[in-house]
ZALUMGU-899789 format. One record per atom (N, C-alpha, C): atom name; x, y, z. Coordinates in Angstrom, 1 decimal, padded with zeros to 4 digits. Atoms other than C-alpha are relative to their C-alpha. Layout:
<atoms>
  site       x       y       z
    CA       X       Y       Z
...
</atoms>
This chain:
<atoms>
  site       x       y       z
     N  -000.6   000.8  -001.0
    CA   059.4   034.9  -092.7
     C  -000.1   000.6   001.4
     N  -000.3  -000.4  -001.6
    CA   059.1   037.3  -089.8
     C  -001.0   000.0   000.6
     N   001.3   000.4  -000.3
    CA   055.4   036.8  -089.6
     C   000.0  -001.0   001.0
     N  -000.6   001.5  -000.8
    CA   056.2   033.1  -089.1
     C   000.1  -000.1   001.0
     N  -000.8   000.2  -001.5
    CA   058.4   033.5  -086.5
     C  -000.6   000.6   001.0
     N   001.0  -000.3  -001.4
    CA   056.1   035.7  -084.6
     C  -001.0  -001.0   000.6
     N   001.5   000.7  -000.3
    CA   053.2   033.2  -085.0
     C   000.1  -000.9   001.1
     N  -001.2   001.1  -000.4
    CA   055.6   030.7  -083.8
     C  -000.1   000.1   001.9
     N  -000.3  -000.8  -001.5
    CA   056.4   032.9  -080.7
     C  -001.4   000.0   001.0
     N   001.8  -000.3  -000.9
    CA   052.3   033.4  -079.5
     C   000.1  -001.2   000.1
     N   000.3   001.5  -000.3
    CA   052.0   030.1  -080.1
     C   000.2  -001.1   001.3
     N  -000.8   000.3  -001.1
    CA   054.7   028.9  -077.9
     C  -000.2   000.5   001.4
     N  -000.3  -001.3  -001.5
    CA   054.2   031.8  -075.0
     C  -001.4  -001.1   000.9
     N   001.1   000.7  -000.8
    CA   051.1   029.7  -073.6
     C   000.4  -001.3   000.4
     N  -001.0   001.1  -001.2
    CA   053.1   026.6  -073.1
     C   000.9   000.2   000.8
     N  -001.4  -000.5  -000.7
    CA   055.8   028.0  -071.4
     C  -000.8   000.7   001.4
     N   000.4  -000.4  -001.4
    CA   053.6   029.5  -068.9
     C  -001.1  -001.3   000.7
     N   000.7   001.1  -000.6
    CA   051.6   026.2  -068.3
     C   000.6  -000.5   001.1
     N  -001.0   001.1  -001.8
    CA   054.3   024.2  -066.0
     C   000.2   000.9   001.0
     N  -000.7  -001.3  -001.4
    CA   055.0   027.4  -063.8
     C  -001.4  -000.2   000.0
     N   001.1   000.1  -000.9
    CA   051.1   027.8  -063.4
     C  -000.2  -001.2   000.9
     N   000.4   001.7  -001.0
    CA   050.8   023.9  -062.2
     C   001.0   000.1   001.6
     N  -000.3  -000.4  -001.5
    CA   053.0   024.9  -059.5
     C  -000.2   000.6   000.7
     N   000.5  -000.8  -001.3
    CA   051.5   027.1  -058.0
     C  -000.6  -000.5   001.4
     N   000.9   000.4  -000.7
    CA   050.2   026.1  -054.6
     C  -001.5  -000.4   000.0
     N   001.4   000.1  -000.1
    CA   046.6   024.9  -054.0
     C  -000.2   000.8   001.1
     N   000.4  -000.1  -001.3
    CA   044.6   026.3  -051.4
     C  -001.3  -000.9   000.6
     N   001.1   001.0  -000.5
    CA   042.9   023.2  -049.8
     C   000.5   000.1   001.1
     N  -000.1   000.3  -000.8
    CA   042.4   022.0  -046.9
     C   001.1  -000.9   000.7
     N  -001.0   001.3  -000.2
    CA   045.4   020.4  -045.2
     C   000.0  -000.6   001.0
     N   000.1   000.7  -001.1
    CA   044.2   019.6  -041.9
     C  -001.0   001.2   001.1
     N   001.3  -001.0  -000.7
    CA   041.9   021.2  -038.8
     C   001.2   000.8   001.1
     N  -000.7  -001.3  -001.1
    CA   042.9   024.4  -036.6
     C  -000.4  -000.7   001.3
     N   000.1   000.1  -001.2
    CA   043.4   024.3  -032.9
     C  -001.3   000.4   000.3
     N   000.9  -000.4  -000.7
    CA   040.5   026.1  -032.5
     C  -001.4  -001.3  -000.3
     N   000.5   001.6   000.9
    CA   038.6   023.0  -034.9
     C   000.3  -000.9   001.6
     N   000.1   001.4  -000.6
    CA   039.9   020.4  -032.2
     C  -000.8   000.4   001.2
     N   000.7  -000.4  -000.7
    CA   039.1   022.5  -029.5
     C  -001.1   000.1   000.4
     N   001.3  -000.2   000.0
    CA   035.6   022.4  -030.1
     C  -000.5  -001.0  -000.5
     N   000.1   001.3   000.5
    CA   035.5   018.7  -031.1
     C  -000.2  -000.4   001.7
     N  -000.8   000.9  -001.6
    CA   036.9   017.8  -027.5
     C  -001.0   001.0   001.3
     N   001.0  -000.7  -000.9
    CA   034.4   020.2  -026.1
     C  -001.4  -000.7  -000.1
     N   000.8   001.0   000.2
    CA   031.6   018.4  -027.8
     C   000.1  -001.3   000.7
     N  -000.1   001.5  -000.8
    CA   032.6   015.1  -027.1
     C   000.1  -000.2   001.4
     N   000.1  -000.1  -001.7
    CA   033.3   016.3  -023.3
     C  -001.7   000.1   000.5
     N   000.8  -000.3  -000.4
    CA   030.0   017.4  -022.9
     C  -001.2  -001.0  -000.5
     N   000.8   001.1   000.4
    CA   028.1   014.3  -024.5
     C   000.3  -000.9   001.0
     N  -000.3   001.0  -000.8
    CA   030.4   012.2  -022.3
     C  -000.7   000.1   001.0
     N   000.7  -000.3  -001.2
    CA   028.7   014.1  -019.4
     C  -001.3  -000.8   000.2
     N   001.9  -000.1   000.1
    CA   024.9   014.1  -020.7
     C   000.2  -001.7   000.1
     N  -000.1   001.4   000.3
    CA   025.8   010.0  -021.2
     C   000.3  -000.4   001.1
     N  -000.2   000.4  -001.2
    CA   027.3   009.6  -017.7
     C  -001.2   000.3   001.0
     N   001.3  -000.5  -001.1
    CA   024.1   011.5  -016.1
     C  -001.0  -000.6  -000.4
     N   000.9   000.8   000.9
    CA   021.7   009.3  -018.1
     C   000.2  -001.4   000.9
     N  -000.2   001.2  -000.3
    CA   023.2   005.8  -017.2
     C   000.3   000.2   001.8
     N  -000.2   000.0  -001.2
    CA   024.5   006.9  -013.7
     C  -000.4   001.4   000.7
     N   000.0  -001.5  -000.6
    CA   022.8   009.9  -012.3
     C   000.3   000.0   001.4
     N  -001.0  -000.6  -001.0
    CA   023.7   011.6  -009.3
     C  -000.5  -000.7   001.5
     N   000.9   000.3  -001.0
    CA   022.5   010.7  -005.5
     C  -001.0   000.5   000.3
     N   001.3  -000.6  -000.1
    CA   020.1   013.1  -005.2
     C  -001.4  -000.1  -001.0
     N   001.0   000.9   000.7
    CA   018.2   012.2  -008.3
     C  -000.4  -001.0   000.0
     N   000.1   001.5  -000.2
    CA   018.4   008.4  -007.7
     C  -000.5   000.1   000.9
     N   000.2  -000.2  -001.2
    CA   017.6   009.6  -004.0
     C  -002.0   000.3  -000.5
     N   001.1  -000.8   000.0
    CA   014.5   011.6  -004.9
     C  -000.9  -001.1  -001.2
     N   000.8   001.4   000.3
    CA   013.2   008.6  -007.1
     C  -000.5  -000.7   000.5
     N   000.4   001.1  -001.0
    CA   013.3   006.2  -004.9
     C  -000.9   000.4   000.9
     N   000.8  -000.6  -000.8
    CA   011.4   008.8  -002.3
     C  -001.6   000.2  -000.6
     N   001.2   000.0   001.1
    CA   008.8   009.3  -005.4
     C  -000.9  -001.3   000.2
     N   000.4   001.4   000.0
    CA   008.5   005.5  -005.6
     C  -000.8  -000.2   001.8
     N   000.8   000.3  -001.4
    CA   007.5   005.2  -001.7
     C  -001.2   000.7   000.3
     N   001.6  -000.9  -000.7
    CA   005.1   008.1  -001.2
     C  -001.1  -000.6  -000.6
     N   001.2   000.4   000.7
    CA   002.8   006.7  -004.0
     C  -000.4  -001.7   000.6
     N   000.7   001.2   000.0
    CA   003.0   003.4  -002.6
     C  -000.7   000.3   001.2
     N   001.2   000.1  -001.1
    CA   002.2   004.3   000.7
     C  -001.3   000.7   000.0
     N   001.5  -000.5   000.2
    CA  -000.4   006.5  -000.4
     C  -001.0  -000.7  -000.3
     N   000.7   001.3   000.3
    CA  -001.8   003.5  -002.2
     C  -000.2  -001.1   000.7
     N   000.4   001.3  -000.9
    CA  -002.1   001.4   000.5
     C  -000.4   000.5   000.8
     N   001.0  -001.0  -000.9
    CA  -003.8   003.9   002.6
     C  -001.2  -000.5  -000.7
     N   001.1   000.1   000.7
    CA  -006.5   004.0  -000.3
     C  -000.3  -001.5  -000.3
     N   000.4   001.5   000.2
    CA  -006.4  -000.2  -000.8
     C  -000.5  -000.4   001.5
     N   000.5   000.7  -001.0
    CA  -006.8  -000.2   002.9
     C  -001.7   000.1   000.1
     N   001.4  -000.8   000.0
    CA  -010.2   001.9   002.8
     C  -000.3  -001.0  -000.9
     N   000.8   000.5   001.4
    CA  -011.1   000.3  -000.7
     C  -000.5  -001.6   000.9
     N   000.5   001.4  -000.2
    CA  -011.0  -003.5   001.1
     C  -000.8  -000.2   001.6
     N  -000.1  -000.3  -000.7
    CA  -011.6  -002.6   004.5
     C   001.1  -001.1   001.0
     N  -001.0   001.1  -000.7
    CA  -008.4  -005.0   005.9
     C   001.1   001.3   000.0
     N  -001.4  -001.4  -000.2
    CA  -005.4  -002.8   007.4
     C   000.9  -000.4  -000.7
     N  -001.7  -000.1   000.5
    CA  -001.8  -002.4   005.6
     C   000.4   000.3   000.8
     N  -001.3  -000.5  -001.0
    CA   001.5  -002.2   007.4
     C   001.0   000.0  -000.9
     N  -001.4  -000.6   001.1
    CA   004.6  -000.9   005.9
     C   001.5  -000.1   000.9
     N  -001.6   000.6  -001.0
    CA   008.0  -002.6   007.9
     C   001.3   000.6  -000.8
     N  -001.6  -000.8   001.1
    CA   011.5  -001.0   006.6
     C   000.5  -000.5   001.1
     N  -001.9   000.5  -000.3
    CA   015.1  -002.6   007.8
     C   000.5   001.0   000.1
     N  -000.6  -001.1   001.1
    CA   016.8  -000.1   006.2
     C   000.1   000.3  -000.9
     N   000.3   000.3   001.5
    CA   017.6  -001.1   003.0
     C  -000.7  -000.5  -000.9
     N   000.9   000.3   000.3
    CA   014.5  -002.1   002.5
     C  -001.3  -000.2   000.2
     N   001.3   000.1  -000.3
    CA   010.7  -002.4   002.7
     C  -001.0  -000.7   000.0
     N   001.2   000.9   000.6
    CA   007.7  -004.7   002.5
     C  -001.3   000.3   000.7
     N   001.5  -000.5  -000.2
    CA   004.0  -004.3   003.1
     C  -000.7  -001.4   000.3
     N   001.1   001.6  -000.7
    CA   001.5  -006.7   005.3
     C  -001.3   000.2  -000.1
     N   001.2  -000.3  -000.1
    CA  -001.6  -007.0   005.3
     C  -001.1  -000.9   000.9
     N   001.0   000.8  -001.3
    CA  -004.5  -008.3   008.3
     C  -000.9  -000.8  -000.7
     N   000.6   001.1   000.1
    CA  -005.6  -011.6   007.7
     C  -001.1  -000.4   001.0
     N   000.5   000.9  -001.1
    CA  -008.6  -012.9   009.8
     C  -000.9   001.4   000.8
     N   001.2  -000.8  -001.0
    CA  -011.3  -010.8   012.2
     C   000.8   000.3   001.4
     N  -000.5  -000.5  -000.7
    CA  -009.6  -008.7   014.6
     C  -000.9  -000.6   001.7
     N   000.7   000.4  -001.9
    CA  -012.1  -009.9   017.6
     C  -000.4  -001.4  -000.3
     N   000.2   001.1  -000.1
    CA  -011.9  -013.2   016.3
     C  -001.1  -001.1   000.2
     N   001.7   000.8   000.0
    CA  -015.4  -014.5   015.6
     C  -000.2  -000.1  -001.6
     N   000.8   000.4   001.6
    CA  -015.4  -014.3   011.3
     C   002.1  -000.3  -000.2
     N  -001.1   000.9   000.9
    CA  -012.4  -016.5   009.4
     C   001.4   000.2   001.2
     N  -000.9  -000.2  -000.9
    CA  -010.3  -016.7   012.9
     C   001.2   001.1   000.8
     N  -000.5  -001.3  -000.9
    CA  -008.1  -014.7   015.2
     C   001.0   000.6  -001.7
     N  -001.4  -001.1   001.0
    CA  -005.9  -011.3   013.1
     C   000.9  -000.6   000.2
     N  -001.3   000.2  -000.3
    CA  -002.8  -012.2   012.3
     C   000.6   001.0  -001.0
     N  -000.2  -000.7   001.4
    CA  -000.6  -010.1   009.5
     C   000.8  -001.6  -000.8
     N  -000.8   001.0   001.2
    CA   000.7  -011.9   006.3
     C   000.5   000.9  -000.9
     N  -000.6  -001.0   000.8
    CA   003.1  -010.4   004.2
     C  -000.3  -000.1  -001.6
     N   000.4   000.5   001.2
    CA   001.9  -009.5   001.0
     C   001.1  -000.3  -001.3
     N  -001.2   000.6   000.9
    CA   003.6  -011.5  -001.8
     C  -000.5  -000.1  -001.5
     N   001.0   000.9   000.9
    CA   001.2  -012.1  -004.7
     C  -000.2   001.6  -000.9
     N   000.2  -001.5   000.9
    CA   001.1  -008.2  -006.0
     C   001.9   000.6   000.1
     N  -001.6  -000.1   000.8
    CA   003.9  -006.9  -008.1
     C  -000.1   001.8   000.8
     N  -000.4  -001.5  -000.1
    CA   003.2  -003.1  -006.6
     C   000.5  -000.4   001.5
     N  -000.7   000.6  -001.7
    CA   003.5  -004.6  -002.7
     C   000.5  -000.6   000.1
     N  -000.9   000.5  -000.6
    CA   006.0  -006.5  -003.0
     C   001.1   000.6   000.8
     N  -001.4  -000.5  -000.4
    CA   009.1  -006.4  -001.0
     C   000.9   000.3  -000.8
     N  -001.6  -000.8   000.7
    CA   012.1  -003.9  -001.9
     C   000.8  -000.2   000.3
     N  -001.0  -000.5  -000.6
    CA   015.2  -003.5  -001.8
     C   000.0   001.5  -000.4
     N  -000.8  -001.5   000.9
    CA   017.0   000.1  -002.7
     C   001.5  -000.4  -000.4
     N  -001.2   000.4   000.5
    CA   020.0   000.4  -004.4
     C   001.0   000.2   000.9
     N  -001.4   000.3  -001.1
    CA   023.2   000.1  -002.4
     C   000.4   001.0   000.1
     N  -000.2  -001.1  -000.6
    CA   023.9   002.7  -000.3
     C  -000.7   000.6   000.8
     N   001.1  -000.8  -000.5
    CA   020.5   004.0   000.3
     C  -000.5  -000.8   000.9
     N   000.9   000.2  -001.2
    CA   018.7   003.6   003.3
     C  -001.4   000.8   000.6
     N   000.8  -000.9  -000.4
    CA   015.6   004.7   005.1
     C   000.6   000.3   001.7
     N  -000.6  -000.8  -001.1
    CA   017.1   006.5   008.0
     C  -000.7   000.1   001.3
     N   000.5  -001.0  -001.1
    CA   014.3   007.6   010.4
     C  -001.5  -000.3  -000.9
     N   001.2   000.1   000.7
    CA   010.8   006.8   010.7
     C  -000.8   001.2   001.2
     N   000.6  -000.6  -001.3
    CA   008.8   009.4   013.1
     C  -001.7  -000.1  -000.4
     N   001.3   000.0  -000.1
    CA   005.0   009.2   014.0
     C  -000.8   001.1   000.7
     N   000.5  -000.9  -001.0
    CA   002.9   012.0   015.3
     C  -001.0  -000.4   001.7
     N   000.3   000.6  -001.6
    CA   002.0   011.6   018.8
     C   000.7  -001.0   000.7
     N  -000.5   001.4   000.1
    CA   004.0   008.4   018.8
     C   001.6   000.4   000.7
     N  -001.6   000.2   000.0
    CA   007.5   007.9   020.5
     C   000.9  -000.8  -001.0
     N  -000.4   000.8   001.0
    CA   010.1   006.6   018.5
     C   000.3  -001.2   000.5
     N  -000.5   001.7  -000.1
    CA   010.6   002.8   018.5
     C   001.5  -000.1  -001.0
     N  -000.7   000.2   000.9
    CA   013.3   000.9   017.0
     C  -000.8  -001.1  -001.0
     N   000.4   000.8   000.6
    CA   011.1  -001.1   014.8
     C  -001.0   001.1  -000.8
     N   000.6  -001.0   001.4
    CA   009.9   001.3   011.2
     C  -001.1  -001.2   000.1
     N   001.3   001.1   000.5
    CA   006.2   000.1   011.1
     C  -000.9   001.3  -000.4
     N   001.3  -001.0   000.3
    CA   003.4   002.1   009.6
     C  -001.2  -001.0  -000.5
     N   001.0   000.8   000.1
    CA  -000.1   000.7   009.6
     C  -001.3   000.8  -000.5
     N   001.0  -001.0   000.4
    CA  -002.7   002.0   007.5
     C  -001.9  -000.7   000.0
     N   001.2   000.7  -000.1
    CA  -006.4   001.3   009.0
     C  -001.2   000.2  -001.0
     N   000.9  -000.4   000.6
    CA  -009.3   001.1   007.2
     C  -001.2   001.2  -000.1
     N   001.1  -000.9  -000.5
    CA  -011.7   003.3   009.3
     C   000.9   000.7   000.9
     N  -000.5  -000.5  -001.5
    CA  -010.8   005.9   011.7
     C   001.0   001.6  -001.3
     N  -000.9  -001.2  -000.2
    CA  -008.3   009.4   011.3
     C   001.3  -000.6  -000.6
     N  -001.6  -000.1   000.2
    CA  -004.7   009.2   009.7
     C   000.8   000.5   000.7
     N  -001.2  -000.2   000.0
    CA  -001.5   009.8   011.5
     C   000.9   000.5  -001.1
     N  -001.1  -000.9   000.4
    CA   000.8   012.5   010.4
     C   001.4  -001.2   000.2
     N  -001.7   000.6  -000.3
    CA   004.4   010.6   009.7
     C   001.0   000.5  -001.1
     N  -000.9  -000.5   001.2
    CA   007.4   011.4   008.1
     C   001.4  -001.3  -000.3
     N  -000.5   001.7   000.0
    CA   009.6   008.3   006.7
     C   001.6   000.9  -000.7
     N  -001.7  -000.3   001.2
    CA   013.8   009.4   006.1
     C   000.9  -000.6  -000.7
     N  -000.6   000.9   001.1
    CA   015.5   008.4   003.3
     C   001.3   000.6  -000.2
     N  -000.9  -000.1   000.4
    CA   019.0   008.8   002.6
     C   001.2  -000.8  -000.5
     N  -000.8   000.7   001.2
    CA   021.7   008.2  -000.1
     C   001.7   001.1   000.5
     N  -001.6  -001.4  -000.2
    CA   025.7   009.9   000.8
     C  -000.7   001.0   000.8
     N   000.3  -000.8  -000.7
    CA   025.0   012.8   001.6
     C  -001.3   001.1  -000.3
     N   001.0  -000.5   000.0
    CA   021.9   013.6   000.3
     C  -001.3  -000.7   000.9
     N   001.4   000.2  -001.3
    CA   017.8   013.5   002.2
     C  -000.6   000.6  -000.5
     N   001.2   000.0   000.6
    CA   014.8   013.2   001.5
     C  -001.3  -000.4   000.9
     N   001.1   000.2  -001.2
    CA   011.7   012.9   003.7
     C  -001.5   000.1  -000.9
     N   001.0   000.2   000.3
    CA   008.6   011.2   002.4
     C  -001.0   000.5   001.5
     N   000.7  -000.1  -001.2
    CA   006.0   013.0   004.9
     C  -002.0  -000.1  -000.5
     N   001.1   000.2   000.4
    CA   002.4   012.7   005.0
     C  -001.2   000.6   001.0
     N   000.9  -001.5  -000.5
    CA  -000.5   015.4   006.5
     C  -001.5  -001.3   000.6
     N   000.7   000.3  -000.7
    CA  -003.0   014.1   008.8
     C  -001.6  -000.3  -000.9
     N   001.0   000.8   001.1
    CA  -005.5   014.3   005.7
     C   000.1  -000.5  -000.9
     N  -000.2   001.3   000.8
    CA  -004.0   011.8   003.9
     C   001.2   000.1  -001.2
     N  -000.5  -000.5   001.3
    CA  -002.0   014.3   001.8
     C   001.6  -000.6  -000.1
     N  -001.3   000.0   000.2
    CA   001.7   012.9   000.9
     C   001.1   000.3  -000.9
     N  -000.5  -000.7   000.7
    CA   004.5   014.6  -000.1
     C   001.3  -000.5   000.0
     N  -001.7   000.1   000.1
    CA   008.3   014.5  -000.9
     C   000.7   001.3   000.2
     N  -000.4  -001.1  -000.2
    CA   010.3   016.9   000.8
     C   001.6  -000.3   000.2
     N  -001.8   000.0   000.4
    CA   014.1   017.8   000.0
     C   000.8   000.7   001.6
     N  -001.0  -000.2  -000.9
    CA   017.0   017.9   002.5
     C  -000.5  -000.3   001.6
     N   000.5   000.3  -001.5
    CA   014.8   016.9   005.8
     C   001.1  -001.5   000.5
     N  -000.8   001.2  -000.3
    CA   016.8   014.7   008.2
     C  -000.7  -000.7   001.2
     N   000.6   000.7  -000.7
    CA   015.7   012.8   011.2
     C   000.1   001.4   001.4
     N   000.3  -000.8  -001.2
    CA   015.2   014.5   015.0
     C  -000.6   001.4  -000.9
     N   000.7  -001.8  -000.1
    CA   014.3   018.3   014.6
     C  -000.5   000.4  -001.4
     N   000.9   000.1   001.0
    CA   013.7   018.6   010.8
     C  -001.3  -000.8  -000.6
     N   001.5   000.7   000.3
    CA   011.6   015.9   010.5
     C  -001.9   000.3   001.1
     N   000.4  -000.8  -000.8
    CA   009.7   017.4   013.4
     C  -000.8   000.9  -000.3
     N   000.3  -000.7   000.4
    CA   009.2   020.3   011.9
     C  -000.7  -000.2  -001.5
     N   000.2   000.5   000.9
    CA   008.3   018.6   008.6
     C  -002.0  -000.4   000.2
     N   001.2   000.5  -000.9
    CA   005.3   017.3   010.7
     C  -001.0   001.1   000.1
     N   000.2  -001.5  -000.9
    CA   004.7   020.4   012.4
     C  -000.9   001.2  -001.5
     N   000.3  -000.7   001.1
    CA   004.6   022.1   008.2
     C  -001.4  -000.5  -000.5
     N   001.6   000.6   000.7
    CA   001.7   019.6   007.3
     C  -001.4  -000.1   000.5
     N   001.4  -000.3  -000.8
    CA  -001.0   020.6   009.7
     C  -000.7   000.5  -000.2
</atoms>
């Protein structure tokens, strides 16, 4: 009998500690640490950025685009003037630009007197606007006084004029300038009177 009752006893000792083990705590996860959010909200700050500089970049990069976009056209209308031999002219407002070009025999003996006609019919010379805000600020010519009417006229034959065309957005500037041998550049922070001047003065 006393066998039994021991058997009895082992038997039992393993249930008896079953329900106390099931209570024991787990160790899961119950939620994220400060330092966890912290670095969530850091991520997502810093994507919000890269996503605001993407869709809306700053003035000086939208600035220096738009100065991109002009050097090459006027470069290219230098070289269309040569290629056709008929002159380009390049008029700017402010907020905007458009390109002419000489219709007709300058001494008026082949397809009637020069006149200009503004070109409409090509998607690279059309007329621009810029985006709101920006302006072309300052046009200077070398040798040239300043007028109040932005004209730049690119002949077929003959020597290039040095000019420097300013562009500005807030408070940033940009000076599309261009070197007597035809070279044109994009140059940062130039403004009208004495930098641009000097801008001139660098491309000789």
């Amino acid at each position: 009998m006393t066998s039994k009752r021991s058997n009895v006893k082992c038997a039992c000792t393993p249930s008896r500690l079953t329900p106390h083990a099931s209570r024991r705590p787990r160790r899961g996860r119950q939620g994220f640490t400060l330092i966890e959010v912290l670095v969530v909200l850091l991520i997502m700050g810093l994507l919000v950025g890269l996503v605001s500089a993407i869709v809306r970049p700053d003035d000086r990069g939208l600035l220096r685009l738009e100065a991109e976009r002009l050097a090459q056209l006027l470069d290219l209308a230098a070289t269309e003037s040569r290629l056709t031999g008929k002159s380009i002219a390049w008029t700017a407002d402010g907020p905007g630009y458009r390109f002419w070009q000489m219709i007709g025999d300058a001494r008026g003996i082949e397809n009637g007197p020069a006149q200009w006609s503004e070109i409409r019919g090509s998607d690279l010379f059309r007329a621009r606007t810029l985006p709101q805000g920006m302006m072309i600020s300052g046009l200077q010519i070398e040798n040239l006084p300043a007028r109040g009417v932005m004209r730049l006229e690119f002949a077929p034959y003959g020597g290039t004029l040095a000019f420097a065309v300013d562009l500005s957005l807030g408070a940033a500037r940009y000076t599309v300038a261009a070197s007597p041998v035809g070279e044109v550049r994009v140059l940062p922070g130039a403004g009208k009177s004495r930098e641009t001047n000097d801008s001139l003065l660098a491309l000789r």
